[in-house]
Each structure stands twice: as structure tokens, then as C-alpha cells.
N, C-alpha and C positions, 0 to 999 in steps of 0.2 A: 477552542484550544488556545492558549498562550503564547504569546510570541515564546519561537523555539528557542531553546536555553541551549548556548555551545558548550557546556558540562556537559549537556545528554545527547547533542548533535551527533560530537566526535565522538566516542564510544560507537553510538548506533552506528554510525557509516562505519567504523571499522568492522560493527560486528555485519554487516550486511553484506560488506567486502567480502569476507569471509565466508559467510551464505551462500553467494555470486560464486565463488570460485569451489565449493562444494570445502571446502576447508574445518570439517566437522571438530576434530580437537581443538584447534585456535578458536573456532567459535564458540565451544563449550567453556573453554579457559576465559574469553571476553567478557563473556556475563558472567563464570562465577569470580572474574576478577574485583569488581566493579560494587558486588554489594548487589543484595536485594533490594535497598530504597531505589539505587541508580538503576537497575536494570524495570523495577516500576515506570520508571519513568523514560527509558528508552522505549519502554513497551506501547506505551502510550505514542510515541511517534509511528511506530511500527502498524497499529493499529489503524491509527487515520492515512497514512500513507497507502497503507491496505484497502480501506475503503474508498480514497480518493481515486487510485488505480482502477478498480471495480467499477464505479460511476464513469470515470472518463470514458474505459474502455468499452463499455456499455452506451453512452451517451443519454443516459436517464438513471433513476434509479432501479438499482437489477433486479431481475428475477431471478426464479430459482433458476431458470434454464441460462441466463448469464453467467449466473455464478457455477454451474456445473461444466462450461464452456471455458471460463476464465482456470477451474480447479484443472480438468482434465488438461490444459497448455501446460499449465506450474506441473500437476504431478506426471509427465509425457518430457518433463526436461530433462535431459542426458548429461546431468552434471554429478551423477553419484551420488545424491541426498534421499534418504530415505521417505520421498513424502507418497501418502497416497490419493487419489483424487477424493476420497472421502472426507480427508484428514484437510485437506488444502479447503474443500466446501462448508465440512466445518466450523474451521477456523474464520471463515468471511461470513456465511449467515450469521455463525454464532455469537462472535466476538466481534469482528469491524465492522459488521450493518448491524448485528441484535444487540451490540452494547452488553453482552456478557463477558463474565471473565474466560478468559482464552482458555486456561487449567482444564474447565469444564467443557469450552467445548470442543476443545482438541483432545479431552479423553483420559490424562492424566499428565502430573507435574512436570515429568522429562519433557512430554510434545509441548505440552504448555509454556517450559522454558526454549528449547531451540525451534519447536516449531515456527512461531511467530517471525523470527531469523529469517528461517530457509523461506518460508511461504512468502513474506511481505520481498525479501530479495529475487527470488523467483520471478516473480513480478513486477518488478521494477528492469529487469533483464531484458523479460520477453519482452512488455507492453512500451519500453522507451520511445520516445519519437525516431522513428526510421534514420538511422544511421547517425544516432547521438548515443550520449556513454549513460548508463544510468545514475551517473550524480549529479550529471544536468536534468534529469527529470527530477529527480527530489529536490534538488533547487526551487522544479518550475513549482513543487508540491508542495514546499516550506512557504513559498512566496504568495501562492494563492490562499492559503491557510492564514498566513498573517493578514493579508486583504481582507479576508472574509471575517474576522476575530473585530474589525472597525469600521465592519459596513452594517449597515442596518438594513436588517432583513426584508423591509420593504418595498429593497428594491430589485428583489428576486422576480416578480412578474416581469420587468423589464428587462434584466439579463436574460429570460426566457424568451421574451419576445425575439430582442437582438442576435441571442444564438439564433434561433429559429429565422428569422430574416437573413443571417451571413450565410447557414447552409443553402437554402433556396436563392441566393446568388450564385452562390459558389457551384452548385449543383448547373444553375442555367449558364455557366459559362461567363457571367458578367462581375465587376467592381463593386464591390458595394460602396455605396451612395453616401 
């Protein structure tokens, strides 16, 4: 992914805002404000944000029973959005881990347009770090995503090792070294 473009930043956080607060008309009017190229390309944030969420909250890459786990949170939220946990599981095997277009695997054009909204804000909501707002998680989500865009992938073994070492500290009570 591309360092994030603040054209498509602002928009998405507005429309996410919006998501967040169950705000369905303002949300619907944000995207069809904006243009179909623009809202492509919010969508594409929405998407990896989506999938960054999924992996972290998983701590590997998910399975199906994660992502049925992560849907049933999003679609069990009491914020008056129409999602259902099918719809929310969908949307993450389909589109943010299966790399298809959302349209399809949210089932038709309208989910495909606010779904992605409601779903990827849902989760940025629930999964935020324990008594943070969730724009500092997509911060922490934009900034890892830029890191990773000009790192070279081969040094994925070793950020595995490393996680895997700090939790087995952090697990035995000790500093890591």
C-alpha cells in the first residue's frame, strides 16, 4: 500500500466517524459526496485497516473461526447499524484477507458501498487499545502500513522471532533483554 494520501485520509476518517457513531445518512451523503474514484480509494484504506485489525486481534493470520469471532463483536454492537454477522464475516474473508471486491462479497452494491464504513469502523471501535480513541489506532495502522511499504520482506522471519521472544518475556514476568 502507498504512503496514505491526506485527499483520502480525511474523507475516510470522516466517513468512519460517521460509522462510529451509527450516523447512516451523513455516512451515505460522505461517500456519495466525494465521487466514485475518491470513495475507491478510501475503500482501499478501509480494507487494509480491516485486515490489519483481524491479524492484530488474532495475533497471526486468522482463521475462519477468528474471523467469525471478530464478525459476531462488529455485528453484537449496539450502535444501530444494520450489520449482520454473516455480512461483517464476509466482508473480511471476502474482501480484506481474500483480496476480492467488497460488492461481491458483501452481496450487493448498497453493502458494498456502506458496508465497508460500518464493518472496518466497528472495529476500529471495539479492537482499539484499552482506553484509547480509535484515531489513534489508525494512526498506529497508517504508520505500520507505511513501515512495512519500505521494509523488505526479508526480514519477516525476524520480526517473528522478536514478537515471539517479547511475548514469552512478557508472559514469564521479565524485561526483555
Amino acid at each position: 500500500m502507498p504512503i496514505i494520501d491526506p485527499k483520502v485520509e480525511e474523507p475516510a476518517r470522516q466517513m468512519l466517524g460517521h460509522a462510529i457513531r451509527g450516523e447512516l445518512a451523513e455516512l451515505a451523503a460522505a461517500i456519495g459526496a466525494g465521487g466514485s474514484e475518491r470513495y475507491r480509494q478510501v475503500l482501499g484504506l478501509f480494507l487494509v485497516t480491516a485486515a490489519y485489525i483481524a491479524v492484530d486481534v488474532s495475533g497471526r493470520w486468522p482463521t475462519d473461526a477468528d474471523l467469525r469471532k471478530i464478525a459476531r463483536a462488529v455485528a453484537e454492537r449496539d450502535d444501530g447499524t444494520p450489520l449482520t454477522e454473516v455480512e461483517v464475516f464476509g466482508y473480511l474473508s471476502g474482501a480484506a484477507l481474500g483480496f476480492r471486491p467488497p460488492a461481491g462479497a458483501l452481496g450487493d452494491d448498497t453493502a458494498g458501498a456502506v458496508g465497508p464504513a460500518l464493518i472496518t469502523g466497528g472495529m476500529l471501535f471495539i479492537f482499539r487499545p484499552r482506553g484509547g480513541k480509535w484515531w489513534d489506532y489508525l494512526d498506529q495502522i497508517e504508520r505500520a502500513y507505511e513501515a512495512a511499504e519500505t521494509t523488505d520482506l526479508s526480514v519477516l522471519p525476524a520480526l517473528q522471532v522478536r514478537a515471539r521472544m517479547l511475548e514469552e518475556v512478557e508472559s514469564a514476568g521479565g524485561e526483555p533483554g
